[in-house]
C-alpha positions in Angstrom: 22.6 -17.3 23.5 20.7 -15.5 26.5 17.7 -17.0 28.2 15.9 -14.4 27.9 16.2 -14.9 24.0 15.9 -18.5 23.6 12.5 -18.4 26.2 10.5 -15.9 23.6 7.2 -17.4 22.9 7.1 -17.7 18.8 4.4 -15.3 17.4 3.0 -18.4 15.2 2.3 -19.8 18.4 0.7 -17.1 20.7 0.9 -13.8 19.3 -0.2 -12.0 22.0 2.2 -14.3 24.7 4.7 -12.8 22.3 3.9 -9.1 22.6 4.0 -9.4 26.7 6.7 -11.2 26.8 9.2 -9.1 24.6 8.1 -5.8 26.5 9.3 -7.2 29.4 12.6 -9.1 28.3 13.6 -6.3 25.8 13.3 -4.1 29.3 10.7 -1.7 28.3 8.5 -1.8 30.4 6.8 -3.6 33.6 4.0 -4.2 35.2 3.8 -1.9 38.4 1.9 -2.2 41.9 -1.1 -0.2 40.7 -3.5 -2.0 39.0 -3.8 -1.5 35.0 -0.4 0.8 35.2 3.2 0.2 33.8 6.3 1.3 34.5 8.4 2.1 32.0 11.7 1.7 31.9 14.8 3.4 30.9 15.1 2.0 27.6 11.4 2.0 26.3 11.5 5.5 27.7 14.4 6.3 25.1 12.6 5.3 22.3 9.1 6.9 24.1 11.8 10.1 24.2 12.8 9.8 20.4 9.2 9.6 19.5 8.5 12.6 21.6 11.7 14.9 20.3 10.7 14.4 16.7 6.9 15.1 17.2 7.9 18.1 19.4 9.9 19.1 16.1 7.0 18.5 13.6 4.5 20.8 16.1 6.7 23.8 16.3 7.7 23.2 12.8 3.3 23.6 11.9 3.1 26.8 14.3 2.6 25.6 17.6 3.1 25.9 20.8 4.2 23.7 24.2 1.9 24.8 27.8 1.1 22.8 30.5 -2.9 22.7 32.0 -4.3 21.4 35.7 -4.2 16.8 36.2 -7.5 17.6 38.5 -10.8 18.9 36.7 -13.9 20.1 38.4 -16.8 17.5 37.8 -19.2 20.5 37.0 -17.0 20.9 33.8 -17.4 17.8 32.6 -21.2 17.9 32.5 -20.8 20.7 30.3 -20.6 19.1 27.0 -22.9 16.3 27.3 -22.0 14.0 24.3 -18.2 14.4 25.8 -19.0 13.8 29.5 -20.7 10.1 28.3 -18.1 9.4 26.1 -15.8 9.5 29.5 -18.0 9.1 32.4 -17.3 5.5 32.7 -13.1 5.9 32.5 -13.2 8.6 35.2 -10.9 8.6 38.3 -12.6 10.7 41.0 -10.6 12.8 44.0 -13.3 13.1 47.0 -10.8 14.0 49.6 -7.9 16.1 50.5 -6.2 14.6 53.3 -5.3 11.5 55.1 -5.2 10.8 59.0 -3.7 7.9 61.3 -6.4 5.6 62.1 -7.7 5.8 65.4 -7.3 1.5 65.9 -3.8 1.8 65.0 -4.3 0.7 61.0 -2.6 2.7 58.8 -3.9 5.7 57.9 -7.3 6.5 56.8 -9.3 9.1 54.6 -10.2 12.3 56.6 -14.0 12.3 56.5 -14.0 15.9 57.4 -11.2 16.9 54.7 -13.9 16.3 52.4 -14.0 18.3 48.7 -17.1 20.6 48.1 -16.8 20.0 44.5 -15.2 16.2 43.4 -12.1 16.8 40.8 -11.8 14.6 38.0 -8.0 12.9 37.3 -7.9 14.2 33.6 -9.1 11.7 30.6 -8.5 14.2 28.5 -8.8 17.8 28.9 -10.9 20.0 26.6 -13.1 20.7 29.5 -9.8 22.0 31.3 -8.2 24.0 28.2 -11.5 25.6 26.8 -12.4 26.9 30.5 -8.8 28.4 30.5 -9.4 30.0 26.5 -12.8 31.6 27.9 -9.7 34.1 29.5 -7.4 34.5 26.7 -9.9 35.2 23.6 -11.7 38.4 23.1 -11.0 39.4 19.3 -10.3 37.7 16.4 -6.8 39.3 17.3 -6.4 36.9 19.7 -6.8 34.0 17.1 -5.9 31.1 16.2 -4.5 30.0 19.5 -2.1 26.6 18.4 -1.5 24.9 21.9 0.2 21.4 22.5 0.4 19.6 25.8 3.1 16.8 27.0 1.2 15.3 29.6 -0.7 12.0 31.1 -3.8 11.0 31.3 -6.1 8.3 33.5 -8.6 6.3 31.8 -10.2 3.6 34.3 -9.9 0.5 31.8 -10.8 -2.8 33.1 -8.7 -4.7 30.4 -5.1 -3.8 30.1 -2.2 -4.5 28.1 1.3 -2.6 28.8 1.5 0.1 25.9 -1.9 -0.5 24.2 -4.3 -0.2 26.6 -3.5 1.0 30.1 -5.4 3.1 32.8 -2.4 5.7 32.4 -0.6 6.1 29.7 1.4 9.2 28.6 0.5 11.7 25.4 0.0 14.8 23.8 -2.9 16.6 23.2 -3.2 19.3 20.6 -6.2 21.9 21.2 -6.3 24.9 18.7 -9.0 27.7 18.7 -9.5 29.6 15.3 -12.2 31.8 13.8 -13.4 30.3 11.1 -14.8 26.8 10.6 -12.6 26.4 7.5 -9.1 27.1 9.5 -10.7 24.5 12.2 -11.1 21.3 9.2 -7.6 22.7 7.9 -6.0 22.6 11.3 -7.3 19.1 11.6 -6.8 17.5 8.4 -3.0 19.4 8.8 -2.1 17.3 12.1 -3.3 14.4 10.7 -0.8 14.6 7.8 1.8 15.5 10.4 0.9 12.2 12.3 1.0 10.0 8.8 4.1 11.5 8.5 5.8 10.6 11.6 4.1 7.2 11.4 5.5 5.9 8.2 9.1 8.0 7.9 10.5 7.5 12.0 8.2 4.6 13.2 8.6 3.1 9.2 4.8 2.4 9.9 2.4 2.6 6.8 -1.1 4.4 7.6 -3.8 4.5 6.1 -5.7 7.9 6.6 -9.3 8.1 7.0 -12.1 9.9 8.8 -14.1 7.8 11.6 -17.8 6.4 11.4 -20.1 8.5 13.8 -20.5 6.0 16.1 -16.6 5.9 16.6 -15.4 9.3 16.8 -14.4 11.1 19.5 -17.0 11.8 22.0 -17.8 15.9 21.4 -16.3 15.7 18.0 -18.0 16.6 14.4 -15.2 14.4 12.4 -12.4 12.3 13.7 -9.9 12.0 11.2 -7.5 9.1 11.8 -4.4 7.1 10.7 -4.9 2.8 11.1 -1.8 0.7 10.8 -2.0 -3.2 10.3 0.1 -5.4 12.9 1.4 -8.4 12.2 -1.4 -10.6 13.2 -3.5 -8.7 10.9 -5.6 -6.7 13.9 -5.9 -2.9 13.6 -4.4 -0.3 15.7 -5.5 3.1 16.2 -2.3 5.0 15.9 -3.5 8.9 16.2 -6.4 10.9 15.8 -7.5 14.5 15.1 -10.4 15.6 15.7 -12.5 18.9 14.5 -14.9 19.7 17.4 -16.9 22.5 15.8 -18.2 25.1 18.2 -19.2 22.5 20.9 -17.1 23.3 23.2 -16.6 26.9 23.1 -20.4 26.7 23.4 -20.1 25.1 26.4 -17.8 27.1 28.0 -18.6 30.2 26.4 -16.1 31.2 24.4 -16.9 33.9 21.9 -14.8 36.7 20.2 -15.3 39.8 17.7 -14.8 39.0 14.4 -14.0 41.3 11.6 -17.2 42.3 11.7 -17.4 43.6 14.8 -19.8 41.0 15.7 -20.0 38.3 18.6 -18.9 34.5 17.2 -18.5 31.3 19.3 -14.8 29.8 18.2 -14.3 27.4 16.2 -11.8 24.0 17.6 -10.1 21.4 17.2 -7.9 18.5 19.3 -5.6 16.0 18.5 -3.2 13.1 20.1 -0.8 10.4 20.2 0.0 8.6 22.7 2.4 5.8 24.2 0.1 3.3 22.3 2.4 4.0 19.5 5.2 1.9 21.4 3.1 -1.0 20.8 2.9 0.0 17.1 6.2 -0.2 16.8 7.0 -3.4 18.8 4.3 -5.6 16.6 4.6 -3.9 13.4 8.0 -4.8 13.2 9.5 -7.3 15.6 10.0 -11.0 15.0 10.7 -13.9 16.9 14.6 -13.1 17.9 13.2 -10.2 19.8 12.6 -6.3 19.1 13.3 -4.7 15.5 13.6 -1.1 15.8 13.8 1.8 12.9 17.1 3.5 13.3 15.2 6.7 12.8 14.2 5.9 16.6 16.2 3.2 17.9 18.3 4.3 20.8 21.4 2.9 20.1 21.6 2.6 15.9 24.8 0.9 16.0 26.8 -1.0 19.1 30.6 -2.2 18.3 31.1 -5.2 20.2 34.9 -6.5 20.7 35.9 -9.8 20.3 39.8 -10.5 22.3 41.5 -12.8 24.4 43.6 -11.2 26.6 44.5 -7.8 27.6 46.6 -6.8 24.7 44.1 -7.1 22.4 41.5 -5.6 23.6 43.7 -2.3 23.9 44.7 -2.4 20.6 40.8 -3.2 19.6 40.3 0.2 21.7 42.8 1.9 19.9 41.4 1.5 16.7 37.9 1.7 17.9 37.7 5.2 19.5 37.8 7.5 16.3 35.1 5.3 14.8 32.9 5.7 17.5 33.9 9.8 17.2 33.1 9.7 13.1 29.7 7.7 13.8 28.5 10.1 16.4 29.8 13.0 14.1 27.6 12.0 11.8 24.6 12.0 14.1 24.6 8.2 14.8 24.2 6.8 18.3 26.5 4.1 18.8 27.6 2.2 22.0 30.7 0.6 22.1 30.2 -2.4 24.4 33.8 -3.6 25.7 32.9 -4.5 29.0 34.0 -7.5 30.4 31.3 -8.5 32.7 29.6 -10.8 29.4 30.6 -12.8 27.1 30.5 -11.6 23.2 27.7 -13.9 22.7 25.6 -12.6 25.4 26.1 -9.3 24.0 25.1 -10.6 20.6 21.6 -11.7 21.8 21.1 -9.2 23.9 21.1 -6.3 21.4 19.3 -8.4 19.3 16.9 -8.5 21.6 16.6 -5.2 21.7 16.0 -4.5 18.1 19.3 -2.9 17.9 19.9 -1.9 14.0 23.5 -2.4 13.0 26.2 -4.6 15.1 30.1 -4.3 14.4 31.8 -7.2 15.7 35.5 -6.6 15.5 38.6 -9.5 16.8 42.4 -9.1 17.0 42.7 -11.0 13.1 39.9 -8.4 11.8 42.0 -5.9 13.1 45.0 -7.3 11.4 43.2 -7.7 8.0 41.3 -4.4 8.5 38.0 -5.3 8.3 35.2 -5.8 10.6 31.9 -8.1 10.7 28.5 -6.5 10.1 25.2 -7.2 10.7 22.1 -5.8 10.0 18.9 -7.0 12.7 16.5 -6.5 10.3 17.1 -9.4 8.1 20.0 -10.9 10.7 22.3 -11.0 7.3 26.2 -10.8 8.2 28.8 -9.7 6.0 32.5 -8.5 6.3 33.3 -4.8 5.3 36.7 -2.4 5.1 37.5 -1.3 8.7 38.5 1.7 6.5 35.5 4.1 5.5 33.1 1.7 7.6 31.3 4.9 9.0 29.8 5.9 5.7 28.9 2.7 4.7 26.7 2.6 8.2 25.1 5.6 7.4 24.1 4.3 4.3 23.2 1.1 5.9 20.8 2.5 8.1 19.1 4.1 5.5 18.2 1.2 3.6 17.1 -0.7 7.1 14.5 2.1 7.4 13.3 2.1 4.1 13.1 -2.2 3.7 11.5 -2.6 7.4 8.4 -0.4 6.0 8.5 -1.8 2.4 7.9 -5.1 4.2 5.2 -3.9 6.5 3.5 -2.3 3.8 3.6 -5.5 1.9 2.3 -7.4 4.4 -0.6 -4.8 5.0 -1.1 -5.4 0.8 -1.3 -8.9 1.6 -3.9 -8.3 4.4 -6.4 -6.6 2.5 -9.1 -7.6 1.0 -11.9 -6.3 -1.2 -15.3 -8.4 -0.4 -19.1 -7.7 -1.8 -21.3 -10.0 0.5 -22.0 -10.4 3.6 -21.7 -14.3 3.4 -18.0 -13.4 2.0 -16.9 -11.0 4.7 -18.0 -13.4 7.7 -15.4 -15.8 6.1 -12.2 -13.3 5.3 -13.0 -11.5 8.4 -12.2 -14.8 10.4 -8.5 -14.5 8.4 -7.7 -10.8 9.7 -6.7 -8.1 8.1 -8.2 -5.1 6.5 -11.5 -5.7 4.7 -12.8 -3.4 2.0 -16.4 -3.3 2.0 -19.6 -1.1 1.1 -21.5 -0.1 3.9 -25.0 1.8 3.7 -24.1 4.6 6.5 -26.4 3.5 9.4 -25.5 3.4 12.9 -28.0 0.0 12.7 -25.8 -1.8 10.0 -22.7 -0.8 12.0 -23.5 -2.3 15.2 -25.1 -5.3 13.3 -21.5 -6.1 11.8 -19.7 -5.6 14.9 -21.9 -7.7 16.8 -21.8 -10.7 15.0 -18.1 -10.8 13.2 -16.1 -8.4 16.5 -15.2 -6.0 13.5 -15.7 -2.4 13.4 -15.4 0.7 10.6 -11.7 1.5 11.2 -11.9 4.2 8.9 -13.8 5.6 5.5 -10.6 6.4 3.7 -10.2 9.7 2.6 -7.8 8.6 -0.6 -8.1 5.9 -2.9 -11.3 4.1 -4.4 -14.8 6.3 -3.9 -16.7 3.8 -6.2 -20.4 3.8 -5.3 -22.0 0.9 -4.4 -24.1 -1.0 -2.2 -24.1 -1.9 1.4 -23.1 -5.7 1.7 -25.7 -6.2 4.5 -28.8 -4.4 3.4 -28.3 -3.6 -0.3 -29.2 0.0 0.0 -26.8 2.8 -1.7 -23.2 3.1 -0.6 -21.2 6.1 -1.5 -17.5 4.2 -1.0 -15.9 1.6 0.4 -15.0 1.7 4.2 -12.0 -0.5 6.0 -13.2 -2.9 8.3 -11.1 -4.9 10.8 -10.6 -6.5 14.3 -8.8 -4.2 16.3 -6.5 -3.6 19.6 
């Protein structure tokens, strides 16, 4: 069995030991020489590239469109929209200068004093500021309307605590900003790509959502509503896994972006944003994974299948070529990525743990007497159950195979997350279950004050008042005053 394997923390000992550890040994990712920023590496990027293909697909499916706006944003933009600018001003990355110089006491080089920038750009957080002052040029009529952009891009938020995938200074995204005429295309746009995002979430990343709007005092800084989708990890914390938000006229106000309506009249547009980002690598990796390594969805695992050969000598490893090659030609025929692994540089074992490792959904194992019997060892990584199958027809029953990996990987997230959630009345009560994890059903009374009372004393926050399910009317566990539904509550990454 690999080292790498056999040293993997055990979640039931240190969860989050766990989670850094298998980012590195499955080789997604690594920490890199800048503070707070990761590298990631050729595999994690593959799935990071999946993710990204499909989404691309869902966009232009829904009417939009890919463009590409500036890294560097004037400061004087980001005062514009004041609720916006605070939301950010403490993440910021600031460029002062434009040019370096050899130090005159022989130390390197230095910052030019005199290459210094009239106006200070801002390494992009996020970039509404950016996009709207670029839409001030585009719109002049309702003609022009709705604008659907989408941007593949990073971003730079100074965090002090970091964690690869979840939380670091840069991370990579998209960012959806759409300008329409009417406030009711804006809330449809919005609710729309937060469908799209459920979507994705729970039939690629076989990650159940729930769908909500957010609290006031956690949506997005500039935003009327934040609608968002929260998943449940293992260890029964909440994660954040995209948001879309509806921005009103705020910041075509800012910027001054108005058009003729129908009318004939002046009208500020009406907007909206929305985003994933790399975060949902982390989704993946600790909704799913266990503690033999990665478990990947074949909807976005790089390699869905890998064929490893089992032979002594060189005779039967050609004839294990032989009758490999137009397996590996049906598989991929059928739009399955496959790798067959017959290098002899490992041993089979090796290669065993290794893939396992990497989450790697289906493994063929094939030897000289399967050959002879014509049939070939399967296993499946998501319950690690082996069985022999017919060498002949083998490529449909992968197909198949795959399928029903998908579909049991988020039946057993999704009852775990059933198992996590809880419906609790008093206070007294939700101190204790809260201590246990997992989502907590509750009735709040609205107020910013009984908010922050909650999350200061239990470290649990409104992940989301859920826009299906229960809207029974109650009353708020803290102060007894009228509640209109239940809201999910829940320690969070």
């Amino acid at each position: 069995m690999a080292k790498e394997l056999k040293d993997l923390t055990k979640r039931s000992e240190d969860y989050s030991k766990w989670y850094n550890e298998l980012v590195v040994k499955a080789d997604l990712a690594e920490q890199s020489a800048v503070r707070g920023c990761m590298v990631i590496k050729p595999y994690g990027y593959a799935i990071w590239e999946k993710m990204q293909r499909q989404l691309d697909t869902m966009f232009k499916e829904t009417g939009h469109q890919n463009a590409y706006f500036p890294l560097l944003i004037p400061k004087s933009f980001l005062c514009r929209e004041a609720e916006h600018v605070e939301g950010f001003a403490k993440e910021c990355a600031v460029v002062t200068h434009y040019r370096l110089k050899n130090d005159p006491d022989g130390n390197g080089v230095v910052v030019d004093p005199d290459a210094k920038l009239e106006e200070e750009l801002i390494i992009r957080p996020t970039s509404e500021t950016i996009i709207w002052n670029t839409y001030k040029n585009w719109i002049t009529s309702y003609r022009d309307l709705p604008i659907l952009c989408n941007q593949w891009a990073n971003v730079l938020r100074w965090e002090m605590r970091t964690r690869m995938f979840l939380r670091t200074a840069e991370f990579l995204w998209q960012e959806g900003h759409t300008a329409h005429a009417t406030r009711e295309e804006a809330e449809a746009e919005a609710r729309k790509m937060l469908e799209v995002y459920a979507d994705f979430a729970e039939k690629f990343m076989a990650v159940p959502v729930v769908k909500g709007v957010k609290s006031a005092n956690e949506r997005f800084a500039g935003a009327i509503d934040t609608y968002t989708i929260e998943a449940m990890m293992q260890d029964g914390k909440a994660l954040q896994s995209g948001t879309s938000h509806f921005l009103g006229q705020n910041f075509a106000k800012a910027f001054d972006v108005t058009f003729i309506n129908k009318e004939n009249k002046p009208e500020y547009v009406w907007a909206t944003s929305w985003g994933v980002s790399t975060r949902l690598m982390g989704a993946l990796i600790m909704t799913h994974s266990d503690d033999n390594g990665l478990v990947l969805p074949p909807h976005l695992a790089p390699i869905q299948v890998v064929i490893i050969p089992i032979y002594k000598n060189s005779e039967q490893i050609a004839e294990i070529d032989k009758a490999i090659e137009p397996i590996v030609n049906k598989l991929r025929a059928l739009g399955i990525s496959v790798k067959y692994d017959n290098a002899d540089n490992r041993r089979p074992g090796f290669k065993f743990a290794d893939y396992e490792l990497k989450g790697v959904p289906v493994r063929l194992a094939i030897g000289a007497r399967d050959l002879e019997n014509g049939t070939v060892e399967v296993m499946r990584r998501d319950t690690l159950e082996k069985q022999i199958e017919p060498l002949e027809g083998i490529e449909e029953f992968v197909k198949n195979l795959l399928e029903e990996i998908q579909e049991n990987i988020y039946k057993k997230a999704l009852a775990l997350r059933e198992s996590k959630t809880r419906t609790v009345d008093t206070y007294d009560e939700f101190k204790k279950e809260i201590e246990k994890g997992g989502f907590i059903l509750a009735h709040w009374d609205g107020t910013t004050e009984t908010e922050e009372k909650i999350k200061e004393e239990t470290k649990a926050t409104i992940r989301c008042i859920p826009l299906d399910g229960d809207k029974t009317p109650g009353v708020c566990m803290v102060t007894g005053k009228p509640s209109a539904q239940r809201v999910i509550f829940a320690r969070n990454y």
